[in-house]
KOLNU-737143 format. One record per residue (C-alpha): residue in three letters; y, x, z. Coordinates in pm, whole numbers, plus 50000, padded with zeros to 5 digits. Each point is the difference from the previous one (the first is absolute). Layout:
N
ALAYXZ;...
END
This chain:
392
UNK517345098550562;UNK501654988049687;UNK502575026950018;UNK497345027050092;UNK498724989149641;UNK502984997549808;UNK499424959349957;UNK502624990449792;UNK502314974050238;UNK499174973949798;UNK496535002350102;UNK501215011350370;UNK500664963049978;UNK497584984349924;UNK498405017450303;UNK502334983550207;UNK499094964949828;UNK496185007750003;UNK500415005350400;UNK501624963750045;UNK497784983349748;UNK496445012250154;UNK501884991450395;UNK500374964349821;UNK496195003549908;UNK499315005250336;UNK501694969650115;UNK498514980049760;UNK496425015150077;UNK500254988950329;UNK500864963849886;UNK496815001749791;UNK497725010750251;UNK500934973050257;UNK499994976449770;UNK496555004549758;UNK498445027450262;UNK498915036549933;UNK498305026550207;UNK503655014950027;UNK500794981050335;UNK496904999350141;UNK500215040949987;UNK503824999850187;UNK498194967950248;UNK497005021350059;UNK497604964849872;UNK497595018349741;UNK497054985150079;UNK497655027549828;UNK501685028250283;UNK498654994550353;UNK500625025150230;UNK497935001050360;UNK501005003950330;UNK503705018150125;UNK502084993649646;UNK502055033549970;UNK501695012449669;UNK497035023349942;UNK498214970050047;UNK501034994649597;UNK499705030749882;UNK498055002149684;UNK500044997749566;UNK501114967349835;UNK500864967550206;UNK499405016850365;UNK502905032549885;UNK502424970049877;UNK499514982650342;UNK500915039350153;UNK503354999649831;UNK500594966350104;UNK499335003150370;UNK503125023050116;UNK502774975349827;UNK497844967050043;UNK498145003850354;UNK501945021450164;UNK504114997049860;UNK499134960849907;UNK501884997949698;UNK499754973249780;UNK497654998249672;UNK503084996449814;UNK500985035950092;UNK496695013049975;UNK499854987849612;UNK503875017750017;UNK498535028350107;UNK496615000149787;UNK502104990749705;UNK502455031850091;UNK497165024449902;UNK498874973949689;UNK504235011049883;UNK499145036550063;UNK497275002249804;UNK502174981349699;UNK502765028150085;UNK498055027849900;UNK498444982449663;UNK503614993349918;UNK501075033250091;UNK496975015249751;UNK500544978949721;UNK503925007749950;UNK499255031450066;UNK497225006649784;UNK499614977549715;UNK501865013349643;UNK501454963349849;UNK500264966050119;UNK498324970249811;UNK501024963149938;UNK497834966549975;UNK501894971849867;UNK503455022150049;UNK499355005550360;UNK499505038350129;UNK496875001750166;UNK501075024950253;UNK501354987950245;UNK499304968449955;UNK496045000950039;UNK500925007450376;UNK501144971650021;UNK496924980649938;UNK498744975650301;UNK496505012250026;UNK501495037850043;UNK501934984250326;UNK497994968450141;UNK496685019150081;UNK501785031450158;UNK502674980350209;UNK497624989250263;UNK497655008350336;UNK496665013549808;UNK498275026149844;UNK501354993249641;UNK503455010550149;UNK498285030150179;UNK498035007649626;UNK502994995649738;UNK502455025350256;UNK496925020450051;UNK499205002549646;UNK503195007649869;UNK501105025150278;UNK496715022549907;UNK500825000549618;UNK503765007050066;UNK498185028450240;UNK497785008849689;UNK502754999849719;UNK501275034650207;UNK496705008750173;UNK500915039850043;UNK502774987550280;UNK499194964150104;UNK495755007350061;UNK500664988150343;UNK501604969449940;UNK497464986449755;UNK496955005750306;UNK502224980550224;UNK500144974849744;UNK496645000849911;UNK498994998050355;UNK501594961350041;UNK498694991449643;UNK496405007550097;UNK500354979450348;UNK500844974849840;UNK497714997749728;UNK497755027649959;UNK498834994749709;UNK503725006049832;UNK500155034950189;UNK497285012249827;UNK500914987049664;UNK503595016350093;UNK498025033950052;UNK498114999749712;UNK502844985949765;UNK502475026650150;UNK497205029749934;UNK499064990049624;UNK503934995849951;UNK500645036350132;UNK496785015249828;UNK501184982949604;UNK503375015750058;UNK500735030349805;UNK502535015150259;UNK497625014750248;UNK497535025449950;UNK495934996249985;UNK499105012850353;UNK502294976950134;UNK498444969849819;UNK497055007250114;UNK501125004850350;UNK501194970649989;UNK496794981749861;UNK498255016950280;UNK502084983650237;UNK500004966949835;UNK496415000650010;UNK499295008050352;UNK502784977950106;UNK498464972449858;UNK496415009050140;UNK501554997550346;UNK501734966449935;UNK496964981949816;UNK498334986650367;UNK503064988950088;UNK500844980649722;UNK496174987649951;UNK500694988250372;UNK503304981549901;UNK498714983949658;UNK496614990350283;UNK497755017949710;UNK496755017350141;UNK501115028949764;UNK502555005149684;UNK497714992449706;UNK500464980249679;UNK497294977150095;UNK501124993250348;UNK503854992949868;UNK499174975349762;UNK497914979050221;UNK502935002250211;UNK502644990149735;UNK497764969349892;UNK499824990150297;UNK503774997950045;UNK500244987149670;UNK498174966850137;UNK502084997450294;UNK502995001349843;UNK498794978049690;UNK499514972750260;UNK501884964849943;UNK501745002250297;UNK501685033649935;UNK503344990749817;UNK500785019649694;UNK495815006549968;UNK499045012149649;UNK496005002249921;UNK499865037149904;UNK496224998650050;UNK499714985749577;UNK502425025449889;UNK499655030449807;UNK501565037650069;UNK502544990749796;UNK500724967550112;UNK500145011450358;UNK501955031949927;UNK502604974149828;UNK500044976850304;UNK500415030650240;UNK502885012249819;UNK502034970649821;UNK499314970050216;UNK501464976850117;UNK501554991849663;UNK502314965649974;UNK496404977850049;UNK499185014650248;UNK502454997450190;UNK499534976450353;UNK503075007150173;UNK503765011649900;UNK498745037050149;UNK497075004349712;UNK503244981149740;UNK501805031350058;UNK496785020649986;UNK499444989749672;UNK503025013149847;UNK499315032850166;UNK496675001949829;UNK500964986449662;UNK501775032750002;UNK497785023650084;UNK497594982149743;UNK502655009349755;UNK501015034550067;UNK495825007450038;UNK500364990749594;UNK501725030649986;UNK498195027850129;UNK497615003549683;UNK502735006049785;UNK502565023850256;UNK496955017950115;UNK499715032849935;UNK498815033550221;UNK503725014149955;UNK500924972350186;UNK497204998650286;UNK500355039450010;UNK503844994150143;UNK499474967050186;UNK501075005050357;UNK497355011350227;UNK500174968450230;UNK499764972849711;UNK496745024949881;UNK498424994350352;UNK501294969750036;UNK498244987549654;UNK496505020050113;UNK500254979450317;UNK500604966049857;UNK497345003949745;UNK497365001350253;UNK501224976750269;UNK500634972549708;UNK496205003449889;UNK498874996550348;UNK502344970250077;UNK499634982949643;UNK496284991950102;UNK500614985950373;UNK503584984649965;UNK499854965449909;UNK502534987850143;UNK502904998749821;UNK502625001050357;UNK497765031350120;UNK500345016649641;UNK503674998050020;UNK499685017950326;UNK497885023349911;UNK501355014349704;UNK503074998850134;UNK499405038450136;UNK499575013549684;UNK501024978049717;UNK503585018450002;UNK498025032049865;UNK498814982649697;UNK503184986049915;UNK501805033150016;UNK497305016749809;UNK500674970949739;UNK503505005550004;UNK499775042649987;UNK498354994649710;UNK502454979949829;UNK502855018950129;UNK498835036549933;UNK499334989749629;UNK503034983249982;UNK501705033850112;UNK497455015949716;UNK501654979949733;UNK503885003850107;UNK499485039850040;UNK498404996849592;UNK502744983649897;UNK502415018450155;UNK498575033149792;UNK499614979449731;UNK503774990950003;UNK500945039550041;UNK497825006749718;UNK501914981749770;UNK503135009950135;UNK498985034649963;UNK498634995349660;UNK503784979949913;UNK501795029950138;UNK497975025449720;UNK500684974049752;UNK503305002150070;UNK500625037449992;UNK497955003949711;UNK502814980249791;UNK502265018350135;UNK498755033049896;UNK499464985749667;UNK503624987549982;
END
């Protein structure tokens, strides 16, 4: 894939590196989960308490959106091969490293300048990062999400000829969290529709579609998020209510988000855990992650400008409409700083690379004036010159 996109070697490498690094993840995600406990296992063990399944137990038996489609992937390799939950987080994690691949892939590809922080590049090192790996090297649906995710955005960046990829991999998104295919849908149609490279009837095809799609999928995902219908009222009773639960004292990493403001929450969503925060040597290493994207987010008021969002790559646009929305929603029920990790983990890469386009395009901005403002004067030298000549 690298050579079908002209990756320099250098980054062909890192590829290589990336692959062992997020199998290591893997490993260690497995020593995590047996040790502190996670839903992970109980998905490859078939224990989730919240799935029963009557009478003859069959893999249809499972078939169904969120927790009841990740206990259908399991049941081939778990029930019926009996492999171990090591492999199955091997396995899981495999697609979590896909789904990295094609970010990678996009960003050397498509970004115009690289950027440093403290001297260090930032690509590739941000994939590096141990939230990027930890949550997508396991049995679950954040594995399932993140690959998901990333595969239908790769799909988007060339939607002409990859249109079929992105359904299939908006079909495993949405049964596995419904609610993130139909941010997907409408985050991939508003990206399209503010692009200047298609004509009108075609955006509002497209809009049309969006639309009706998401008519169809709103009982579904009402039915998933156990709302009597999709309303404003009905989801913030909902998210208040989660908000207590996961406020509770015996929830570790609990912060009361009921007392905060938007802002407040919007900050905790996005930059916590910071360094007191931090309850475990996981959320340590979080923090450092999200003391940088607190201070490349200082940035985008002064890079920002619409030259630059008019030639941003099509999947950081959609990616950016879909966070938006999804961090709103999850900024009011998320409490919990472990689950906000998590959560964000799907789409927190899009912010950072919209962060770092900025930077990087007007970094190429400035370079490309200078340059012309060196040839000036080296033009205006060379008439100097052979005007002193003619006059000698």
């Amino acid at each position: 894939m690298a050579k079908k996109f002209g990756i320099p070697y250098k980054y062909e490498l890192h590829l290589h590196y990336l692959l062992f690094y997020h199998v290591f993840f893997s490993l260690f995600f497995t020593w995590y989960i047996l040790n502190f406990g996670g839903d992970s296992q109980g998905y490859w063990r078939f224990g989730m308490q919240q799935v029963l399944v009557k009478g003859d137990i069959t893999w249809g038996s499972y078939w169904g959106t969120s927790t009841t489609f990740i206990l259908w992937l399991c049941y081939v390799p778990a029930k019926l091969m009996g492999l171990s939950y090591v492999t199955g987080n091997i396995l899981f994690g495999f697609l979590g490293f896909i789904g990295i691949r094609y970010i990678f892939v996009m960003v050397a590809d498509l970004f115009p300048a690289n950027h440093k922080v403290l001297n260090i590049p930032l690509f590739p090192t941000v994939f590096y990062f141990l939230n990027l790996h930890f949550w997508s090297a396991g049995v679950g649906k954040d594995a399932i999400c993140f690959w998901g995710i990333a595969w239908f955005l790769f799909a988007l960046q060339n939607y002409q000829k990859r249109w079929w990829q992105g359904l299939i991999a908006l079909f495993f998104v949405y049964m596995a969290r419904p609610h993130m295919g139909q941010a997907l849908i409408g985050g991939a149609a508003l990206a399209i529709m503010l692009g200047s490279e298609i004509k009108i009837h075609f955006k509002i095809a497209m809009g049309l579609a969006a639309l009706v799609g998401t008519y169809f999928l709103l009982g579904s995902t009402a039915e998933f998020l156990e709302l009597e219908e999709l309303s404003i009222e009905s989801m913030t009773a909902k998210s208040e209510m989660t908000a207590r639960n996961l406020s509770r004292g015996r929830v570790g990493s609990a912060v009361d988000i009921s007392s905060y403001s938007w802002p407040m929450k919007l900050f905790t969503y996005m930059f916590r855990p910071l360094f007191f925060d931090a309850h475990n040597f996981v959320a340590l290493f979080s923090s450092f992650e999200n003391l940088l994207y607190l201070w490349l987010s200082l940035f985008i008021y002064r890079n920002w400008t619409p030259e630059a969002i008019r030639d941003m790559p099509l999947f950081i646009k959609a990616g950016m409409i879909t966070f938006i929305p999804v961090s709103l929603a999850f900024m009011n029920s998320l409490s919990n700083l472990g689950v906000v990790m998590r959560m964000k983990n799907m789409t927190i890469i899009y912010f950072l690379l919209f962060c770092f386009f900025l930077i990087a395009y007007n970094k190429k901005l400035r370079f490309e004036k200078l340059k012309e403002k060196i040839r000036y004067y080296k033009r205006r030298e060379e008439i100097i010159a052979k005007k002193k000549e003619s006059a000698a």
